[in-house]
C-alpha positions in Angstrom: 0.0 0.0 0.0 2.1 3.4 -1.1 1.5 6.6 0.6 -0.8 9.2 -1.0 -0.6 12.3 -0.7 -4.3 13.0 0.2 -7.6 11.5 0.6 -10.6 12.7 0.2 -14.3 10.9 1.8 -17.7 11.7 0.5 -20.6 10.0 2.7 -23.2 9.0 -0.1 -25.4 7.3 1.4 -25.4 6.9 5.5 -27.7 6.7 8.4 -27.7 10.3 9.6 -28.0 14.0 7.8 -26.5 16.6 10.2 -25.3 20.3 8.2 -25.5 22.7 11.5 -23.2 20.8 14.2 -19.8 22.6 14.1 -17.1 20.7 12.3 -13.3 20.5 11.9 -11.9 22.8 9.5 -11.1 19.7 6.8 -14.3 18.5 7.2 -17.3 20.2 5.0 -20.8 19.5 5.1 -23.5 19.1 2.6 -25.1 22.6 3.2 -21.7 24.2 3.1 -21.2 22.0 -0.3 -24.2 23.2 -1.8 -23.5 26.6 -1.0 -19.9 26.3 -2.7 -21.4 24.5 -6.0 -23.9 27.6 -6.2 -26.9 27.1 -4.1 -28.4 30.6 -3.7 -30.7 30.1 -1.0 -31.8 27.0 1.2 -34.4 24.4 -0.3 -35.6 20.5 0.6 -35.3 20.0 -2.8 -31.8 20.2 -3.0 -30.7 18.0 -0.3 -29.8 14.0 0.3 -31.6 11.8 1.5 -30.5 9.9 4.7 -31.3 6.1 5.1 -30.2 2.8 6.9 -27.2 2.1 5.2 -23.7 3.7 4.0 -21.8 4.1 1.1 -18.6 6.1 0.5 -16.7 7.5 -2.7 -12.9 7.8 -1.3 -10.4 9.6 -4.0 -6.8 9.5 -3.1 -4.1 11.7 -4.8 -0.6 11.2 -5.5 1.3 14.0 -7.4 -1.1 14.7 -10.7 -2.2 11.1 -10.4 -6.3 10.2 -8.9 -8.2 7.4 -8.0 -11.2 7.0 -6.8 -13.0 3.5 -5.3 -16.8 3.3 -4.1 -17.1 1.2 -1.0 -20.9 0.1 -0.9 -23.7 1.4 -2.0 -26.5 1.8 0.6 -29.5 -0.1 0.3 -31.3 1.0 -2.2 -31.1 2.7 -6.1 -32.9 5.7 -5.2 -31.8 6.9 -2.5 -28.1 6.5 -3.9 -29.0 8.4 -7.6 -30.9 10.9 -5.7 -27.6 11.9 -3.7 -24.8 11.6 -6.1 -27.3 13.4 -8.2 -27.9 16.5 -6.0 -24.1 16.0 -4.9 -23.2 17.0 -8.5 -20.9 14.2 -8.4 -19.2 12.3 -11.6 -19.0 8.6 -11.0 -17.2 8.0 -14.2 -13.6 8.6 -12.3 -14.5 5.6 -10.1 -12.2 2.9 -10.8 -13.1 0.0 -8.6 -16.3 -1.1 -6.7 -15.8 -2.9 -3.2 -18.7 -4.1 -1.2 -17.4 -4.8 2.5 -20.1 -7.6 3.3 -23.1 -9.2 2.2 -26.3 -7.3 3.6 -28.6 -5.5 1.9 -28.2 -2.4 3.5 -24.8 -2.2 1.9 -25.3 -3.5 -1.9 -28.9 -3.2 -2.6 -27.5 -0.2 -4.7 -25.1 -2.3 -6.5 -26.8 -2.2 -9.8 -27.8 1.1 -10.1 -24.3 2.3 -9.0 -22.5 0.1 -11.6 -25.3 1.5 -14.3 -24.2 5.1 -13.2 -20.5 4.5 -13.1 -20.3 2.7 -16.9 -22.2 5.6 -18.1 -19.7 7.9 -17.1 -16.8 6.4 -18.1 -17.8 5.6 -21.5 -19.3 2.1 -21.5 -15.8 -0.3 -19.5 -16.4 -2.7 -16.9 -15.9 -2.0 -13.5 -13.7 -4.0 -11.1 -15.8 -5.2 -8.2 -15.0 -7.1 -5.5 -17.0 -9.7 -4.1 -16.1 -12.2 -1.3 -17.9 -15.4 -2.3 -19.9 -16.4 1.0 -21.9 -13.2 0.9 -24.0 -13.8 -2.0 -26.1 -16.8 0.6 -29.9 -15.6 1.8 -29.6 -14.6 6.0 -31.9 -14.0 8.3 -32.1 -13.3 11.5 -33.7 -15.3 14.6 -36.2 -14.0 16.4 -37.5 -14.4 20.4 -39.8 -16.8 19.7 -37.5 -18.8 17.4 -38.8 -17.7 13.5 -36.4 -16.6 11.2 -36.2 -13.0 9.5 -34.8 -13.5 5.8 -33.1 -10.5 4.6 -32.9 -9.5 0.7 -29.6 -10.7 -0.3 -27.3 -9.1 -2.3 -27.1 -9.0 -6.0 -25.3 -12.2 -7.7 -22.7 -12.5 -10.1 -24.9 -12.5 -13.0 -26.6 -9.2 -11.8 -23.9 -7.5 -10.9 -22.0 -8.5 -14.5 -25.2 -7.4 -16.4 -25.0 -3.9 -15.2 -21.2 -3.6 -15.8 -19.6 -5.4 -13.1 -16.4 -7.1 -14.2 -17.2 -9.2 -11.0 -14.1 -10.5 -9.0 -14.9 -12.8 -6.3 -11.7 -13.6 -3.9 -11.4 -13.8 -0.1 -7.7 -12.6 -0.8 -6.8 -9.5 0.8 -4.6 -7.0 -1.9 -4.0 -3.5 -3.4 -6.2 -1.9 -5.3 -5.7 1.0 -8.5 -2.4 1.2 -8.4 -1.4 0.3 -4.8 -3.3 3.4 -3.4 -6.1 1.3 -1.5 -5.8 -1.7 0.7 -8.5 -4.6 0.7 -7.9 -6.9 3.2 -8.7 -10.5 3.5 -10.6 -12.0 6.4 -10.4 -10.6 9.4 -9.0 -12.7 12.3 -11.0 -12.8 15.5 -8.8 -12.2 18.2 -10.8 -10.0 21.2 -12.6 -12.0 23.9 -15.9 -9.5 23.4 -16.4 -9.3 20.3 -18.4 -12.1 18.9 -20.2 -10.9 15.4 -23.9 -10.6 15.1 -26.0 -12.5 17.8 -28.4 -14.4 15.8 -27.7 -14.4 12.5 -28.2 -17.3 10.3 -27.2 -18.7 6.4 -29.1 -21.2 4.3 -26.9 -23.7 3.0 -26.9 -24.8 -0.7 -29.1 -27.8 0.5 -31.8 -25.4 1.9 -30.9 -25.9 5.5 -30.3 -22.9 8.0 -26.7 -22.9 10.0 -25.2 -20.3 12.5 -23.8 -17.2 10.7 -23.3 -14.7 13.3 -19.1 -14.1 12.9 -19.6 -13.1 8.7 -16.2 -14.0 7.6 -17.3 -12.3 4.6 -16.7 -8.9 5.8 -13.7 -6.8 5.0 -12.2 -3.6 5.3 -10.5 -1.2 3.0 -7.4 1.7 3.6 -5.2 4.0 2.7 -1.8 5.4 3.8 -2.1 9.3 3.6 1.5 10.4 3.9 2.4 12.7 7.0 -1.0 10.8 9.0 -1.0 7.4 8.8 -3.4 4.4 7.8 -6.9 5.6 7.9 -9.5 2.7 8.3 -12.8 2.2 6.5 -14.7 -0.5 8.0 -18.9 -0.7 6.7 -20.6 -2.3 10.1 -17.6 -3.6 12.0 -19.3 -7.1 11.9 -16.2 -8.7 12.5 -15.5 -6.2 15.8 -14.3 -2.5 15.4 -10.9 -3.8 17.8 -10.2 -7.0 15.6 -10.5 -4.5 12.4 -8.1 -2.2 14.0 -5.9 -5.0 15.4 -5.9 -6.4 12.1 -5.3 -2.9 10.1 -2.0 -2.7 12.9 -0.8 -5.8 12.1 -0.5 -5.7 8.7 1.0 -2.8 8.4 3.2 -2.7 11.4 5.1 0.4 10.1 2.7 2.8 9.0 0.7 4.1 12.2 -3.3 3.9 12.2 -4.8 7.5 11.6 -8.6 7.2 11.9 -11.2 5.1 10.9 -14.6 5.5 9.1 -17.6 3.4 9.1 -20.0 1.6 11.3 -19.1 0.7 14.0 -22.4 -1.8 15.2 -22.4 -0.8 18.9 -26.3 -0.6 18.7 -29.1 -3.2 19.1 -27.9 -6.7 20.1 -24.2 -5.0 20.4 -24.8 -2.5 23.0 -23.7 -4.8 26.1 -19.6 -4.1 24.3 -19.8 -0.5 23.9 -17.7 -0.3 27.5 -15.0 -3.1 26.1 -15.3 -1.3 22.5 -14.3 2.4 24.3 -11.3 1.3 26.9 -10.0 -1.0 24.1 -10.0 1.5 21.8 -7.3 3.5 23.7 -4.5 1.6 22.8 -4.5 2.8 19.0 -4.4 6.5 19.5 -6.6 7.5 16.9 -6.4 11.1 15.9 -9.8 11.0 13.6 -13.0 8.6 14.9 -15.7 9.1 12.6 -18.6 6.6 13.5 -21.2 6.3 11.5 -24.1 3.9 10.3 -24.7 1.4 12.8 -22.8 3.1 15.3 -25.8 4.1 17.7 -26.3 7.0 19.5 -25.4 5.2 22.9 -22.2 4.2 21.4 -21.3 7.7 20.0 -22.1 9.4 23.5 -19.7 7.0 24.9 -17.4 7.8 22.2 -17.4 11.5 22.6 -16.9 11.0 26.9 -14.0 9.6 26.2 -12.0 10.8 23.4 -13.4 14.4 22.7 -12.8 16.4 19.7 -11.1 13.6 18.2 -14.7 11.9 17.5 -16.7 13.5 14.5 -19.5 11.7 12.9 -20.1 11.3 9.2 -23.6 12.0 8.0 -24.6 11.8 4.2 -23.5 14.3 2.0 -20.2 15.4 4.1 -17.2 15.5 2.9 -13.7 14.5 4.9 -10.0 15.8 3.3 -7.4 14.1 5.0 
């Protein structure tokens, strides 16, 4: 993974829309983006949509040299063309798709995103990468024992038809030209942290099994030169300390900046928010930016205990790093 020079995050999609808290001076938000693009006055009919999902366009520069990779997509088409729409944003630069795991509220866009992309750079496939257990229907188990199917993600076929040159791996590598990280899977190493209570797969014979660690899930970074490694993990699935022990690991050298993404400290996840926070010390983080799934509880917690170093996404801002 080479250092860029900068990096620049644009929330699509996420769960949150939030112009009037104050903000660090390299973050902008989507009323002060509107305003710069030539907005005279304020009007609903202008703005982004927020919705239960997230989706990110991350551009990274290096000398003249750009490249930009969408991780996710949100979980649906038109909430995601509405707000790259009324973003005024040019997918065409996108030069690689990622989707961190398979739930809908992270690829139900998929199509519609691939559609937008192709017809911006002048018809040529689009890498995307897919890790091949997350294309299996889940649900999740109730009280009372029934099972909750959620809409699964678009398959290969889908996803090829719409412009997709679909790679499915569970290999970690670099992506456009070294500037992006995926990883692989993500080992499980904390004592707390123990995926999504719940959760089950059908098997190819039609039979449900346990799901609820989703080796599926992934994470992608970057290396901004004169910061560090800076983190973008969708729902933390896998456990927001095993992403970051992970991240650490790999690159032993080049010290963790931030992270990005959801964290999932709500619902089911709440009883680790105390874990999540004290473990989170031992990185010294200079950016937190939860979003998503984070929960409110989680981001109080958050804030308590690491300040002005915590500042939320919301759809529609913009982070330059």
């Amino acid at each position: 993974m080479r250092a860029v020079d900068k990096a620049e995050v644009i929330f699509l999609v996420d769960n949150a829309t939030d112009s009037l808290s104050s903000n660090p001076d390299f973050v902008e938000t989507e009323f002060a983006s509107h305003r710069r693009r030539g907005m005279p006055w304020l009007s609903g009919k202008c703005l982004c949509c927020a919705a239960h999902g997230l989706s990110c366009l991350i551009t990274t520069r290096t000398g003249s040299a750009s490249r930009t990779l969408l991780f996710d997509t949100g979980p649906e088409e038109w909430v995601f063309e509405r707000n790259v729409v009324r973003l005024g944003l040019d997918l065409g630069q996108v030069g690689a798709v990622v989707l961190s795991h398979g739930h809908w509220d992270h690829g139900g866009a998929m199509p519609r995103a691939l559609q937008m992309i192709t017809m911006g750079n002048g018809g040529h496939p689009v890498p995307t990468y897919m890790h091949p257990d997350m294309f299996a229907l889940r649900a999740t188990k109730s009280a009372d024992g029934s099972l909750r199917p959620m809409e699964s993600v678009p398959n290969v076929e889908t996803l090829s038809g719409n412009g997709a040159d679909v790679i499915v791996t569970r290999d970690e590598q670099t992506l456009l030209d070294q500037m992006f990280y995926l990883s692989g899977e993500i080992p499980r190493v904390s004592h707390f942290e123990r995926g999504l209570p719940g959760q089950c797969r059908q098997t190819p014979a039609g039979t449900w099994e346990p799901d609820e660690l989703m080796p599926d899930e992934r994470f992608v970074a970057v290396n901004v030169a004169g910061k560090g490694q800076v983190v973008f993990t969708a729902c933390s699935h896998a456990g927001l300390i095993n992403v970051l022990t992970h991240a650490q690991a790999r690159f032993p050298d080049v010290p963790l900046y931030g992270v990005f993404g959801g964290f999932h400290l709500s619902g089911v996840t709440e009883t680790v928010i105390p874990e999540t926070v004290e473990a989170l010390a031992r990185f010294d983080l200079r950016l937190i930016s939860p979003g998503h799934c984070t929960g409110w509880r989680a981001v109080n917690a958050l804030v308590a205990a690491y300040g002005d170093r915590v500042v939320p996404s919301a759809v529609g801002k913009t982070f330059m790093l």
